[in-house]
N, C-alpha and C positions, 0 to 999 in steps of 0.2 A: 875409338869407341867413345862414346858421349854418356860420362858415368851419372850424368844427369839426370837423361831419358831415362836410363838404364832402373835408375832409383823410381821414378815417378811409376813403371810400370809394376816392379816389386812391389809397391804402394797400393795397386791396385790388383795385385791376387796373384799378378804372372810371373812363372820360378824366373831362376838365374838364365839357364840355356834357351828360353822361348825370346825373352827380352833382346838376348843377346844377337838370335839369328835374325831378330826385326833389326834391330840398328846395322848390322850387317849388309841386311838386304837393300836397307833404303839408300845404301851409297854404291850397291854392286850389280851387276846385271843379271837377268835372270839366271839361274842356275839348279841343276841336279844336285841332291843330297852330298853325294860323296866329293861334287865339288865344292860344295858349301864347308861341310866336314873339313877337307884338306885346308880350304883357305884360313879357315876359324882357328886349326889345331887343334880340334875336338876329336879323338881316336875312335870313341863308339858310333859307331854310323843310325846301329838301331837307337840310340839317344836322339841323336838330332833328328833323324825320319819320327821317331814320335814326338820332338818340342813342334816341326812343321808342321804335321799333323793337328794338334794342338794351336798353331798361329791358323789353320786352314780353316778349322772347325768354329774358329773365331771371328773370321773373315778380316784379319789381319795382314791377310798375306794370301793371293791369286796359284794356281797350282792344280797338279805337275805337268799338265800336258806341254806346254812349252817353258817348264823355267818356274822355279818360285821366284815371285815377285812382290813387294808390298802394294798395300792395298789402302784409300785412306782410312784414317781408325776411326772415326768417328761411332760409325756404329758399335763396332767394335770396343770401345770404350766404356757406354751404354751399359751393354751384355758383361762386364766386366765389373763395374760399378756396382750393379747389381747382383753379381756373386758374391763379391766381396760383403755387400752389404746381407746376402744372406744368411750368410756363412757365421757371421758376428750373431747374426738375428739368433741363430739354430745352438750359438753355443751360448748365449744367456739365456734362451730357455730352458737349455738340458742343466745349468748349473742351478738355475733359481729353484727346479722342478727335485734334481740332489738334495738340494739342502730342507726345502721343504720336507722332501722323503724320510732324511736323516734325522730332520728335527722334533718328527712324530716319533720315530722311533727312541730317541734318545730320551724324551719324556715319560714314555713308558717302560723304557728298562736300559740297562748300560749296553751301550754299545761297543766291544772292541775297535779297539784304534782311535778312541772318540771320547769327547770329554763335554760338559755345560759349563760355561765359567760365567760369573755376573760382571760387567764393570772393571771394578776395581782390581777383581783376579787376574781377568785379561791383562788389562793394562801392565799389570806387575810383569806375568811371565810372559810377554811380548816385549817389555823392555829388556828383559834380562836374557832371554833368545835371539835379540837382536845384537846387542853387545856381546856373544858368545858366537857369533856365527865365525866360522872359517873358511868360507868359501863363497856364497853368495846370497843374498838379501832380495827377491822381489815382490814388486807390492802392485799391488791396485788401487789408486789410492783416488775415493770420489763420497762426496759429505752423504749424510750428513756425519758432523765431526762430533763424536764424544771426550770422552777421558783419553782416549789413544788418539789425537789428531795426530802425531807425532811421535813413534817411539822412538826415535830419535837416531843414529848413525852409524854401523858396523862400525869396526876397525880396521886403521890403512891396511890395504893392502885385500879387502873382503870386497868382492865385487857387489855392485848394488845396480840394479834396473827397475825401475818407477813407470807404470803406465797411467798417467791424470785424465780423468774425463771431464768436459769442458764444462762442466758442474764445479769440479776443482778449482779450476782454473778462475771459476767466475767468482770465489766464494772469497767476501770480504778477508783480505791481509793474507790466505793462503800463500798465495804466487811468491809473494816476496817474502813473508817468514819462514817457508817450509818449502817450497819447490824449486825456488831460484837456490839460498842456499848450500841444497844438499846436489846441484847440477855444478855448481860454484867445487863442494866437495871431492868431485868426481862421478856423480851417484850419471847413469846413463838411464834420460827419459822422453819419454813419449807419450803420446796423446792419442784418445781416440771421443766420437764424439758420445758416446756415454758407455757406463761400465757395470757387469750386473750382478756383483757384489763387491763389498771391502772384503780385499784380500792381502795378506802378505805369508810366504814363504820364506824359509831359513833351513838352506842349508841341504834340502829334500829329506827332511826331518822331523817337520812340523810346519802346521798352517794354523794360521788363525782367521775366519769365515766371521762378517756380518754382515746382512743383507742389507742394502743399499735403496730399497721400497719405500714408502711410507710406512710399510707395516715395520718398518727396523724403530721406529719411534717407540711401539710397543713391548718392543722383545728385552728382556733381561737379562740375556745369555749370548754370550759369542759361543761358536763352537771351536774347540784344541782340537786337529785332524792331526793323529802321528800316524806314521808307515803304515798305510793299508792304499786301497784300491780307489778309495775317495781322494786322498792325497795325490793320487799320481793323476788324477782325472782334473784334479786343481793345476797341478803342475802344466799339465795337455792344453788346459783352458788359458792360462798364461802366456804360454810360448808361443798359441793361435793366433792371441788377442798382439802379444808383440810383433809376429810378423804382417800383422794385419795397420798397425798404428804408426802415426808419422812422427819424427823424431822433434822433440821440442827442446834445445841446446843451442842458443843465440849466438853461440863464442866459437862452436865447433869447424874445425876442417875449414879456418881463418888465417891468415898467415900475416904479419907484423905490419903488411903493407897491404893488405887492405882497406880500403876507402870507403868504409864506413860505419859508422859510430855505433857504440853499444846499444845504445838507446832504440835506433832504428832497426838492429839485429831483432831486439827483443818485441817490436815495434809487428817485423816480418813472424815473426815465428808465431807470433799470438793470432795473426792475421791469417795465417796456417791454418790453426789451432782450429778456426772456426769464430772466434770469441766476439762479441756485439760491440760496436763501435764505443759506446760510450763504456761499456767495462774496461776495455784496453785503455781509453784512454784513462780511467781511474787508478787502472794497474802499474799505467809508465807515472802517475803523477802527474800531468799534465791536463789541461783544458779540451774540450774539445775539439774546440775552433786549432788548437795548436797540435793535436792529433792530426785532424784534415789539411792541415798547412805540410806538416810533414810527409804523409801522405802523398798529395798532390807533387808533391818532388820527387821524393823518390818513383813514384811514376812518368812524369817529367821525366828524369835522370833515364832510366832503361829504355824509355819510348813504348810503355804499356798503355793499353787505353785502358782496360780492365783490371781489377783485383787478379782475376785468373791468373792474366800475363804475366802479374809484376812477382805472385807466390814464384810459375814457373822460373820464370828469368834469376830470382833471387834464391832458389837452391841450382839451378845448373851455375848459377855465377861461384857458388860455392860460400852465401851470404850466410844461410841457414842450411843445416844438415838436407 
């Protein structure tokens, strides 16, 4: 199995078992469900007759009359792309349309489970909830930046997941004071290409919400979400947005004898990322001209002619996540 593909397509919307019976298929001759089933070691037959169903309905994969078979993806990719990206679309509008909701109401009267803090309040009890967490830390983390750019680190041993939108990423000294860092720390992060609000979680205990608009220039209040029905719809929102985002970790799933420099790991992943030529190169410190030099080799090196090729080649090679 080619954990490579396998990733690239979870990237792109498709579960565990669908991904799995495509790379299967493209190396096995056609075949019946239950022989599929047997050879995969998948027990549930109605699982895999519905992932095929699902590769069929995508046009991933020819069937049943003689044999499922793959199909090329291209189209197929397309129609996927675009779920994916609807998917993302449908869940920043039902959050931005919440908070708005939330935020009419909380002005005119208290709201259970829910709090107005200015500034400074925030800042205070988001530092001090974060250093209090026991279990996990996740954030959304996309400018613009106030008094909380940074609240700074759990403690060992506290799990932490970070998703940057390439707003983040592009945003003068973030990368390398706040997001390399805390991946440096252990903190697990990912990217997606924008995000539709600042968000962070602790602990599924407490959220702290600011919107991410223009109109967040205006607002003087973060919202405190404790245990109620908004929180869990934040949490929901999260875990979407994570299985949705690609993994930005230059160092990761590298092993001692790999053959190639940190520089260009970080080089690959920003190039991932989405990020404009001349901000990456601002981000690694270097020149342009000495961005495109490097570049130009490490495409050279894999025998990419495209950007596309060189992203794929450089997470199945196991360069970047």
């Amino acid at each position: 199995m080619d954990d490579g593909l396998s990733h690239q397509f979870r990237v792109l919307g498709l579960d565990r078992l669908p991904a799995r019976l495509y790379q299967f298929l493209l190396t096995a001759p056609p075949a019946r469900p239950a022989e599929i089933a047997a050879r995969i070691g998948e027990r549930d037959l109605d699982d895999v007759e519905g992932a095929l169903a699902e590769l069929v309905e995508l046009g991933l994969v020819g069937g049943p009359a003689t044999g499922y078979r793959p199909i090329a993806p291209a189209a197929a990719l397309t129609i996927l792309e675009r779920r994916r990206t609807a998917r993302i679309t449908e869940a920043k509008a039902g959050v931005l349309q919440m908070y708005e909701n939330v935020r009419r109401i909380a002005g005119a009267q208290p709201v259970d489970g829910m709090e107005a803090l200015d500034a400074t309040q925030t800042r205070v009890r988001l530092e001090g909830s974060v250093r209090a967490a026991r279990q996990e830390v996740r954030t959304l983390d996309t400018p613009p930046y106030g008094p909380v750019a940074d609240p700074g680190r759990p403690a060992n041993g506290v799990r932490s997941r970070t998703i940057c939108s390439r707003e983040a990423l592009e945003f003068p000294g973030h990368l390398a004071s706040v997001v390399l860092p805390a991946i440096g720390a252990g903190a697990q992060t990912r990217t997606l290409p924008e995000l539709p609000v600042k968000l962070h979680l602790v602990d599924d205990q407490i959220g702290f919400v600011e919107l991410t608009s223009h109109e967040a220039d205006s607002l003087s209040t973060a919202l405190v979400v404790h245990r109620c029905s908004v929180l869990t719809a934040l949490i929901g929102l999260f875990e979407s947005a994570w299985a949705q985002a690609l993994p930005l970790d230059p160092g990761a799933g590298l092993d001692g004898g790999a053959a190639i420099r940190g520089g260009d790991k970080l080089l690959l992943a920003l190039l991932c990322a989405g990020l404009a030529d001349d901000i990456t190169a601002r981000e690694l410190g270097i020149s342009q001209r000495t961005y495109y030099r490097r570049l130009r080799l490490l495409m050279a090196r894999t025998g990419a002619t495209t950007r596309f090729q060189l992203a794929v080649h450089a997470t199945r090679a196991g360069w970047i996540p």
